[in-house]
N, C-alpha and C positions, 0 to 999 in steps of 0.2 A: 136309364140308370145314370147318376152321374157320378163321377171319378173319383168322388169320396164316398162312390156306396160300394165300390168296384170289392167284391171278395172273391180270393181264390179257394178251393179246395183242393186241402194236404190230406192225404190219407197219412194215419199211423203205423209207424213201422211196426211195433209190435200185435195190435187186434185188426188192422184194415179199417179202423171207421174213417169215417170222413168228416176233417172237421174243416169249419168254415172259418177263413183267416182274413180280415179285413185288408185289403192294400197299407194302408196306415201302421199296419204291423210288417213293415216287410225290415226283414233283416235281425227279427228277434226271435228267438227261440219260445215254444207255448207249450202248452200240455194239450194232451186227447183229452176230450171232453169224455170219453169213455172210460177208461184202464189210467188217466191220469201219468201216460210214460210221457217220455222227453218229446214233442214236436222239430224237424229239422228247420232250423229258420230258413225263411221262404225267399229267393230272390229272384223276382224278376226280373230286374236292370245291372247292365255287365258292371262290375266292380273292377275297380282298375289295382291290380298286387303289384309287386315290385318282389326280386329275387330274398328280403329279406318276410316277406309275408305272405309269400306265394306256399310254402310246404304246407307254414300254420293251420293256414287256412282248409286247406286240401285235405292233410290227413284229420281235421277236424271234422270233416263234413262225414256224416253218417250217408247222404247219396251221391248218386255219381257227380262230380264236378265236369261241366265244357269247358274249356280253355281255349282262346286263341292267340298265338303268338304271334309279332311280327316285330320285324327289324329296320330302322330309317336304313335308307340306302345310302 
């Protein structure tokens, strides 16, 4: 498989199907192929926020957000 065929699978929050999300698509919002609800957009690769688009972000996200904080010394 090569790195433009790479897809993930999002389940939907509301019916559980599984739909198939291209890498190409990362970072945008889709619909279930099934019930046609909102898709959470998908990210693989860490996004870098900053204290004014760190909440935005956060309480936008319908699944759990990871975060890692760190500080220069």
């Amino acid at each position: 498989m090569m790195a433009d065929d790479t897809v993930f699978i999002v389940p939907c929050l509301r019916c559980g199907t599984a739909n198939r999300v291209p890498a190409s698509r990362e970072g945008e919002a889709g619909r279930c192929g099934n019930c046609h609800a909102d898709l959470p957009p998908l990210h693989t690769m860490p996004i870098t926020l900053d204290s004014s688009s760190f909440d935005s972000f956060v309480n936008a996200s319908p699944v759990p957000v990871m975060a890692e904080f760190w500080a220069p010394w």
